[in-house]
C-alpha positions as CSV (number, residue, x, y, z in Angstrom):
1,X,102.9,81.7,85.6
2,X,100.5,84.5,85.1
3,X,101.3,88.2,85.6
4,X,99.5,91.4,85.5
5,X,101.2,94.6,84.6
6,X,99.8,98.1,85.2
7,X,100.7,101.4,83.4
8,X,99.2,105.0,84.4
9,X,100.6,108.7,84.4
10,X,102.5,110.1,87.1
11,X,101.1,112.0,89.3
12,X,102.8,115.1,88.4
13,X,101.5,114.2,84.7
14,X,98.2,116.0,83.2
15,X,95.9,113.0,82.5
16,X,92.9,114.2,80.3
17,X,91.4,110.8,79.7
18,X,91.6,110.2,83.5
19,X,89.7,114.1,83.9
20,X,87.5,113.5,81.0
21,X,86.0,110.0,82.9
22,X,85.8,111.4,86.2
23,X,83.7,114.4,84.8
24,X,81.4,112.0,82.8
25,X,81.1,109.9,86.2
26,X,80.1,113.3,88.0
27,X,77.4,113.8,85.2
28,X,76.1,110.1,85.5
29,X,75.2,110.4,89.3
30,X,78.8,109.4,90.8
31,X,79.6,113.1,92.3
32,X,82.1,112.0,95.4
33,X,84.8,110.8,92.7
34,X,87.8,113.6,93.6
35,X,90.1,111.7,90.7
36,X,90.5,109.1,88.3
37,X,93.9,108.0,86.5
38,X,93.1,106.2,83.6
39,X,96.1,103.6,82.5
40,X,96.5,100.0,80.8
41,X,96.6,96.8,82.0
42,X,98.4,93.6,80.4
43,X,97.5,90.2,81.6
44,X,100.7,88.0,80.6
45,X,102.0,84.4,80.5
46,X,105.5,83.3,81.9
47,X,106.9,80.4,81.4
48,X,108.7,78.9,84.6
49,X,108.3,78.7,88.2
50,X,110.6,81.6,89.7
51,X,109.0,84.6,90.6
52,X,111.9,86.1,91.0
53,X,113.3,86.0,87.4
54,X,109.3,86.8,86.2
55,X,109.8,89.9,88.2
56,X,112.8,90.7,86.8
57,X,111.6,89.7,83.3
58,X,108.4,91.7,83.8
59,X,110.7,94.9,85.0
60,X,112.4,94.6,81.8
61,X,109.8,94.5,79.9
62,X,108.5,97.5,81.2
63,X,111.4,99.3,80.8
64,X,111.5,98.0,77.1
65,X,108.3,98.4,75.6
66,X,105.3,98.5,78.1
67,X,105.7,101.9,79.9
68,X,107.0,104.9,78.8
69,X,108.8,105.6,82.0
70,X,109.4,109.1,81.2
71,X,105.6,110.0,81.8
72,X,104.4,106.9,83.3
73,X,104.8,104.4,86.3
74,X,103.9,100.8,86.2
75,X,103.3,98.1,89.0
76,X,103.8,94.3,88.2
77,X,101.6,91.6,90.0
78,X,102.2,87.6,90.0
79,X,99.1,86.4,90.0
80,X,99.5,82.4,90.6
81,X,102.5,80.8,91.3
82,X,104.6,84.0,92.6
83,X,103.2,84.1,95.9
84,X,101.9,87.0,97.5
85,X,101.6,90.3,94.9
C-alpha cells in the first residue's frame, strides 16, 4: 500500500520560504499568487491491506519523526489500496 504524507507550517506560523517563493513567482510574471506555504512531502510504502491500521501507522509516524507538530500540521493520503483519500 502506498501513502503520501504532507507536512507544512501552521497558519499562525511565519513561513519565509513559503514568502520568499511567492515573491519570486510575483517577479517571474505570476502576480495573482496572494500566498504560498511551502512544506514536504513523503511518498511511503506499507505493507498490508488495512487502511485503517496504515492510517494509524502513518499518524504515528507523524507524531514520531515526520512533523514537528509544535509548528507544523500534516495530512496523510492512501494512495491505492485505502480507498478514497
Amino acid at each position: 500500500m502506498k501513502a503520501r504524507v504532507t507536512v507544512y507550517p501552521r497558519r499562525e506560523i511565519l513561513d519565509p520560504q513559503g514568502k520568499a517563493i511567492r515573491d519570486a513567482l510575483s517577479r517571474v510574471g505570476f502576480a495573482g499568487v496572494d500566498d504560498v506555504r511551502a512544506g514536504k512531502s513523503f511518498e511511503i510504502s506499507l505493507a498490508g491491506e488495512d487502511p485503517e491500521a496504515a492510517r494509524r501507522q502513518l499518524r504515528d509516524m507523524c507524531e514520531k519523526l515526520l512533523a514537528n507538530t509544535v509548528v507544523e500540521d500534516y495530512a496523510v493520503e492512501l494512495l491505492d489500496g485505502g480507498g478514497q483519500p
